[in-house]
C-alpha positions in Angstrom: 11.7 21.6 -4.7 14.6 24.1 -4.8 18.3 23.0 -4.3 18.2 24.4 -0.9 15.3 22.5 0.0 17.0 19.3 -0.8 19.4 19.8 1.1 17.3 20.6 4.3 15.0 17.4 3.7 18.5 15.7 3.7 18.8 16.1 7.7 15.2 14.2 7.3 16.8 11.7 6.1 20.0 11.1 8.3 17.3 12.0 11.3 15.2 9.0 10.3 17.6 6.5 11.0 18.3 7.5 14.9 14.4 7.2 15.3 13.9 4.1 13.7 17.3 2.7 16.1 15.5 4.6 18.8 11.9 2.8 18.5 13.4 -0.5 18.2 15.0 -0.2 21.0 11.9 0.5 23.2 10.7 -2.9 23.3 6.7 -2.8 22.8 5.8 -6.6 22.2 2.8 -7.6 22.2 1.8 -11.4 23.0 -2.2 -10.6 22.4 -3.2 -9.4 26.3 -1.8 -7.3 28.6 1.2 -9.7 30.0 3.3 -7.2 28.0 5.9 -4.0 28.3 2.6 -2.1 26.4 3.1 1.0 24.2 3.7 4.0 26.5 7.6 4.4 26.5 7.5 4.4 22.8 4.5 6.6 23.3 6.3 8.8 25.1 9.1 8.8 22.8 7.3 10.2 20.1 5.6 12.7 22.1 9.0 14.6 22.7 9.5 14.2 19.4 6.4 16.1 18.2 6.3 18.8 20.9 9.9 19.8 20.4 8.6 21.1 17.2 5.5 22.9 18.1 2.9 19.6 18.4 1.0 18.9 21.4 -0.2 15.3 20.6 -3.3 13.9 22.4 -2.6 10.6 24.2 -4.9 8.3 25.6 -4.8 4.9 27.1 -7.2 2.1 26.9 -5.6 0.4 29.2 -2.7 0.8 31.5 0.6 1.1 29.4 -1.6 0.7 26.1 -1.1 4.2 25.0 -1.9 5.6 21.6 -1.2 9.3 20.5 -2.7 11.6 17.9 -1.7 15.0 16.4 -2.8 17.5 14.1 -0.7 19.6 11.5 -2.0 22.4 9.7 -2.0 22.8 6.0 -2.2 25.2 3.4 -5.3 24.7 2.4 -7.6 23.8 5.8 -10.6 23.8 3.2 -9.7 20.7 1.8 -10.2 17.7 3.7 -7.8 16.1 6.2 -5.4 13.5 5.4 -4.6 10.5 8.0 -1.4 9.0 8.3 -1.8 6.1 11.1 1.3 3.7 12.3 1.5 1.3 15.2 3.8 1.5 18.0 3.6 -2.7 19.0 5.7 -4.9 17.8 5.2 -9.0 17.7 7.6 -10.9 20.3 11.1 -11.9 19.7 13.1 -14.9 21.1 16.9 -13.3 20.7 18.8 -16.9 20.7 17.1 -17.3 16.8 18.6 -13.4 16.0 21.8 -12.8 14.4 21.4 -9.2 15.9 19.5 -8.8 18.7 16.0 -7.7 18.5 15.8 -4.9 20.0 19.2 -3.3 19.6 18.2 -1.6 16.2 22.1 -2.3 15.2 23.0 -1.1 11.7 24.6 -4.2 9.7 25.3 -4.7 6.4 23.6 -1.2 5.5 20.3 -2.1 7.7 18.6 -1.0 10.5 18.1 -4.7 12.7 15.2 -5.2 14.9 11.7 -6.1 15.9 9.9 -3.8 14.1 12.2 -2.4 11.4 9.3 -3.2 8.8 6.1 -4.0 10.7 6.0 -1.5 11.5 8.4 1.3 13.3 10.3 2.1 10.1 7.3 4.0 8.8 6.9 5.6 12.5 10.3 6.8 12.3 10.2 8.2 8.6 6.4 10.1 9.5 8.0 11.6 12.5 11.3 12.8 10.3 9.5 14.1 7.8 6.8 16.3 10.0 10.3 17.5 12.1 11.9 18.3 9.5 8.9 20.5 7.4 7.5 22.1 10.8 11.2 23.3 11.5 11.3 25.1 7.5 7.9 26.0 8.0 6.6 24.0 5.6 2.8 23.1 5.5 1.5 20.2 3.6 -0.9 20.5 1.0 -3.4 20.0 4.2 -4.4 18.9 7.3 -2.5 16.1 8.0 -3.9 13.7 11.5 -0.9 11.9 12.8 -2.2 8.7 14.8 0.0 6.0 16.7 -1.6 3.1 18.0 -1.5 0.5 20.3 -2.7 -2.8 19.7 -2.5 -3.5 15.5 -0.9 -6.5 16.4 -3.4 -8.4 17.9 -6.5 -6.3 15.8 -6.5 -3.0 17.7 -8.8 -3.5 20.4 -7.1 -1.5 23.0 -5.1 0.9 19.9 -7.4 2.4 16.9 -11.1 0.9 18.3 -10.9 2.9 21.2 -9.9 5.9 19.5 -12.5 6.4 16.8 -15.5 5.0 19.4 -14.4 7.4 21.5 -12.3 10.1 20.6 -14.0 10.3 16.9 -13.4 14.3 16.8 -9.8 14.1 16.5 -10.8 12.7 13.2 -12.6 15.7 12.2 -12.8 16.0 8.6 -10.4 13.2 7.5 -11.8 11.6 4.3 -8.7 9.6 3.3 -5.8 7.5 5.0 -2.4 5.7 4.0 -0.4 3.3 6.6 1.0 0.2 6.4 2.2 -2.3 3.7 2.4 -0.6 0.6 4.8 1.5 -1.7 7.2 -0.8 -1.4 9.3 -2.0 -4.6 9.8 -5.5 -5.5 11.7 -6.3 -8.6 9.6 -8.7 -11.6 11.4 -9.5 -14.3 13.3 -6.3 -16.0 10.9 -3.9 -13.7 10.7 -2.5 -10.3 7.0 -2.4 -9.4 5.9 -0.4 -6.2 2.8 -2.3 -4.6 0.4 -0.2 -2.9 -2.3 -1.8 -1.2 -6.0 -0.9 -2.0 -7.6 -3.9 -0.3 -7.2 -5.9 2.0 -8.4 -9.6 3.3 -11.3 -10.0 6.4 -9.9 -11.5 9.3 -11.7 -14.2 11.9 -9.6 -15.8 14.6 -12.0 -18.5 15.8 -12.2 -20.8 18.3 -14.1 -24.1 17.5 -15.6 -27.0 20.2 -16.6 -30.5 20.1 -18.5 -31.4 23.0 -18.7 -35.3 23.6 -19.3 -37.5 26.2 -16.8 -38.2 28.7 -15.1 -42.0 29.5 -12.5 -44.2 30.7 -10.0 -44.3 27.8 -10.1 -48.1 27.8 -13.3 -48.5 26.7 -15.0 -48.7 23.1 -16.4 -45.0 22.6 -18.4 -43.5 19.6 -18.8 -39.8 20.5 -15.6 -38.8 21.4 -14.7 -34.6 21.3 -10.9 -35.4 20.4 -11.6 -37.3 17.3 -15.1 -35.1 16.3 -12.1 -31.7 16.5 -9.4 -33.4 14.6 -11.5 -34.5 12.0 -13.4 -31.3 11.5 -10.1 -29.3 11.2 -8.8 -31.9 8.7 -11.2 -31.3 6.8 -10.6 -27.4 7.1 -6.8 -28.0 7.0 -6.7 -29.4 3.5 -9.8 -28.0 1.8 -9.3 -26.7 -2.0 -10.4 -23.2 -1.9 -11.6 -22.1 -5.7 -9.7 -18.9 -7.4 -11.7 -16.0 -7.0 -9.3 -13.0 -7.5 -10.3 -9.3 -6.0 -9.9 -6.6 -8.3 -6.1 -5.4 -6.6 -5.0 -8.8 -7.2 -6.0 -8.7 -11.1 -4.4 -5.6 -11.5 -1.2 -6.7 -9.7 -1.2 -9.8 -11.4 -1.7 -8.2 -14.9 1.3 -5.4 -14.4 3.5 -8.7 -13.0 2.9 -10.8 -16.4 3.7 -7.8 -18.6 6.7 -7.4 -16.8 7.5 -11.4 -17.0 6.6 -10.7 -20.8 4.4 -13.7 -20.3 0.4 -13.9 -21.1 -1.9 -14.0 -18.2 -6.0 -15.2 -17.8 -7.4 -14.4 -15.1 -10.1 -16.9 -15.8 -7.2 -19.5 -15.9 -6.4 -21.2 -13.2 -3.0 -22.3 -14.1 -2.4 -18.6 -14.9 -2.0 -16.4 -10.9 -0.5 -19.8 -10.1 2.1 -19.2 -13.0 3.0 -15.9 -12.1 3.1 -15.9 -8.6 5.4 -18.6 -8.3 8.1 -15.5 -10.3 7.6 -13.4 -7.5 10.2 -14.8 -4.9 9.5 -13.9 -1.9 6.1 -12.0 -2.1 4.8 -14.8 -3.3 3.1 -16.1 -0.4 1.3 -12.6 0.0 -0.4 -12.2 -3.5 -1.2 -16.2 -3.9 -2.7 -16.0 -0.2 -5.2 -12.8 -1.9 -6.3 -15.5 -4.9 -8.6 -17.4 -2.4 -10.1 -17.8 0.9 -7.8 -19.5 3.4 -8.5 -21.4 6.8 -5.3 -22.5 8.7 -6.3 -24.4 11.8 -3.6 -22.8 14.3 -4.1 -25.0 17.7 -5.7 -27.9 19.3 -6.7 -28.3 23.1 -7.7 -31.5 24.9 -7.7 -33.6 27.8 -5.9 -33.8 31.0 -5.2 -37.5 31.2 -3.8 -39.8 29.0 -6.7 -42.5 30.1 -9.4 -40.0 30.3 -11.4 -39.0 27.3 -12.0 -35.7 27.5 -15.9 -34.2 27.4 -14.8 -31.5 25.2 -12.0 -30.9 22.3 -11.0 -27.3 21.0 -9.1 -25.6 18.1 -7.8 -22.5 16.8 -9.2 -21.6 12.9 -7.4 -18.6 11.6 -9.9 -17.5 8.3 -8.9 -14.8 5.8 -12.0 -14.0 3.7 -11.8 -11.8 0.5 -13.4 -8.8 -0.1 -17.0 -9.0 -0.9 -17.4 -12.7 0.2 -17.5 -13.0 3.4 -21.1 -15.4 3.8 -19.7 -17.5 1.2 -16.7 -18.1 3.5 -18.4 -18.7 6.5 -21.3 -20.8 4.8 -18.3 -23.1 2.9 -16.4 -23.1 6.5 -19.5 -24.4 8.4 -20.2 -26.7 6.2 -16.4 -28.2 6.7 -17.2 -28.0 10.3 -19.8 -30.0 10.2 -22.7 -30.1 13.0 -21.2 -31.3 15.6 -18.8 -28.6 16.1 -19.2 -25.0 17.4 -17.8 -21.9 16.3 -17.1 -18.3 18.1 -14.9 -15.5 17.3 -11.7 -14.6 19.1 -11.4 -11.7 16.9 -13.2 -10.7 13.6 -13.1 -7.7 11.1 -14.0 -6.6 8.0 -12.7 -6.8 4.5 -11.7 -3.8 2.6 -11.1 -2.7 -1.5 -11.2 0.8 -2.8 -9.7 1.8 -6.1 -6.8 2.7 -7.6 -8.1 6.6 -8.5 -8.3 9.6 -7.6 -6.2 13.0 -6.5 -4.1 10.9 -3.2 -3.7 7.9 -5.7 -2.2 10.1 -8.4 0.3 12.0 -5.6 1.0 8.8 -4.4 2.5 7.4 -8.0 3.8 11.0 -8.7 5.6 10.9 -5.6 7.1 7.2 -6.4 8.1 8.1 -9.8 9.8 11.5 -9.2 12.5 9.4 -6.8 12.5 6.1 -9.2 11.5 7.2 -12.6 12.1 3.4 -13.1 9.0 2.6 -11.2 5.7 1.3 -11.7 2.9 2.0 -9.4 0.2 -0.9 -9.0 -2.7 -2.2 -7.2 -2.5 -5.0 -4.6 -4.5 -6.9 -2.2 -2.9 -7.2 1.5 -3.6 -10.9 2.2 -3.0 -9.4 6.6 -5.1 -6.8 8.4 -4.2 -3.4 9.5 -5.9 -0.6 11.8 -7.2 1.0 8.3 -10.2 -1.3 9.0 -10.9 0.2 12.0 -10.8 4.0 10.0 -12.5 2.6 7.6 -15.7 2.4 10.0 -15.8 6.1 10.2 -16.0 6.7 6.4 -12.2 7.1 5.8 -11.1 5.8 2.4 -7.8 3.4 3.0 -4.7 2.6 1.4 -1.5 1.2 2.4 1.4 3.3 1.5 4.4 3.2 3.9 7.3 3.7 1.1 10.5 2.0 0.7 12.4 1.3 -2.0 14.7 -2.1 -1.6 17.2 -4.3 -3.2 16.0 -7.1 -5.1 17.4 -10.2 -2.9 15.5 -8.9 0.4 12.4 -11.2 1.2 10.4 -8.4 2.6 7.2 -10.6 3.0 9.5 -12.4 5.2 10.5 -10.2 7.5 6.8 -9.3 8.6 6.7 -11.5 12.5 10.1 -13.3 10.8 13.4 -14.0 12.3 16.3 -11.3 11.3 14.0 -8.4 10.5 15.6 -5.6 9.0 15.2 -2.4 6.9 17.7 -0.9 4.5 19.3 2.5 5.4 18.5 3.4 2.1 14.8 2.5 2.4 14.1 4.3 5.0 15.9 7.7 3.5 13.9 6.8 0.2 10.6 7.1 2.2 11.5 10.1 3.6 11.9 11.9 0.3 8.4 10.1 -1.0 6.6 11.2 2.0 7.7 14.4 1.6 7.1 15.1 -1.7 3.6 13.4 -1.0 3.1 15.9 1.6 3.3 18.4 -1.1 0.8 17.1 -3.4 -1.5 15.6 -1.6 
């Protein structure tokens, strides 16, 4: 990259702060149905954005007010297969009174950008859009196709977002073979070394909904088959069940980069070792020792209607994260938790994903990293949330999350995913610009 260049990606970088300010301040919360603002003013937004430089994004809606938007840029090489680079425009709701900024006035404070959003996930919206603006208006193509997509939905599994779109608008997708999105490139500081996570699996999601059915009777009365106690016991037994280590691959590799930079020695057969080691990461880590097992977090309980009625039926929320590659073990240990006497059905279920940490995107992703932190090192890890990538996944795309910041040691950036206080660094975001670029150049 010349001198000259530099200094052009450089109104990138200023540009990306206004549009991350900009999105956060188009509040797009989603509560998980259609009760709220939905996604089409911040649809809209990015529209103008992209057709003031030349880009006529498709939208659609799934719904009223659930929009979604996708856009094509060409590349040098239209020979070579199409990258995707997929964000979602909804945000998770925000009571202000528990803010010290409000949520959705993207103020700049102590060097960050405030706001619902700011990390999950309209900070990597903002620095896609700056760094496509700013290359389309030097004429600069990426390496290749590159498929813009902005969803609706992520937040509550993409139903009315990225579903929709590759059911039924799968030709916009023409010729992608790879993706990056959220949760990944970002640094986090072990020991003496800054590592930069990218995410090459993630955990299976099932939001369940489990019943007791019983038989109903006066509450003053002896009664043996009552749906209140058959519920609370089943999800006690859920609650505090001892789920066995079984690491994915990602999380091995994480771990292994983590205890060399600890300068400690780690077994992954051990099961005091990933214990050991993730209790040195700070704030991430609740997200790598949530990828070293199953989990099952009962989330809600419904019953009755009156104190001295017993109720003919009980019900609970179950929220399951199954690894990679073990998803019938899960279920097969859940049910028998549950017991027979209590029902299961899904609110919402999705697949499990892991690819590998190889191959020509992988290597211009760590390129990319390095050539603005020649400090950094690039590793594997295993997202223990979902994204939309399992939805691209579906139609053969090959997944990784890469939206890139670098960031100061004392931020808990695990935290401020659905957290109070959310917040991204100036410098973060103007980091990920340059990385995105220089991706764009490799890819």
């Amino acid at each position: 990259m010349t001198e000259n260049q530099e200094n052009q990606v450089s109104a990138g970088e200023e540009e990306v702060v206004a549009i991350c300010r900009d999105l956060i301040r188009i509040d797009t919360s989603n509560p998980g149905d259609h009760s709220g603002p939905g996604e089409r003013k911040a649809a809209e937004y990015v529209a103008g954005l992209l057709t003031e430089v030349g880009i006529q994004p498709a939208v659609f809606e799934a719904h009223p007010k659930r929009t979604s938007l996708v856009a094509r840029v060409e590349g040098a090489d239209r020979s070579r297969p199409a990258l995707l680079i997929h964000g979602h425009l909804d945000v998770v709701p925000a009571n202000a009174a528990d803010w010290t900024h409000h949520p959705f006035s993207g103020e700049i404070a102590d060097g960050c950008v405030w706001g619902r959003g700011a990390v999950d996930m309209k900070d990597m919206d903002a620095i896609m859009l700056a760094v496509v603006r700013q290359r389309l208006k030097e004429g600069r193509k990426p390496a290749r196709d590159i498929v813009l997509s902005f969803n609706a939905d992520e937040e509550a599994g993409g139903t009315w977002g990225a579903k929709p779109l590759i059911e039924q608008h799968r030709d916009l997708f023409e010729g992608v073979t790879e993706a990056i999105g959220e949760v990944g490139g970002f640094s986090l500081s072990v020991g003496e070394r800054r590592l930069y996570a990218v995410q090459t699996a993630e955990k299976g999601l099932s939001w369940m909904r489990l019943t007791a059915i019983g038989t109903a009777g006066h509450g003053s009365m002896i009664h043996g088959d009552n749906a209140v106690t058959t519920i609370a016991e089943a999800i006690a037994r859920v609650g505090r069940h001892q789920w066995p280590l079984q690491l994915p691959d990602a999380t091995k590799q994480f771990l292994t980069k983590a205890a060399e930079a600890l300068g400690i020695d780690f077994n992954p057969e051990n099961p005091e070792d990933p214990d050991s080691i993730i209790g040195k990461l700070g704030g991430m880590s609740k997200m790598i020792g949530a990828t070293t097992r199953h989990t099952a977090n009962p989330t809600g309980l419904k019953a009755g209607y009156k104190v001295n009625v017993i109720p003919q039926t009980a019900a609970a929320e179950l929220d399951g994260r199954f690894l990679p590659g073990r998803e019938d073990e899960f279920f097969a240990t859940l049910d028998e938790l549950l017991g027979s006497n209590v029902t299961r059905e899904f609110i919402h279920h999705d697949i499990a994903l892991e690819t590998t940490a190889d191959g020509r995107l992988w290597d211009a992703m760590a390129l990319a990293l390095t050539k603005e932190d020649p400090d950094a090192t690039v590793v594997p890890y295993c997202l223990s949330a979902g994204t939309d990538a399992k939805w691209f996944s579906k139609i053969g795309i090959r997944c990784f999350g890469f939206s890139p910041l670098r960031l100061p040691p004392e931020l808990d950036f695990a935290g401020m995913f659905h957290g109070v206080d959310e917040r991204v660094p100036v410098t973060g975001l103007q980091f990920g610009v340059r990385v995105l670029d220089r991706l764009l150049d490799t890819c």
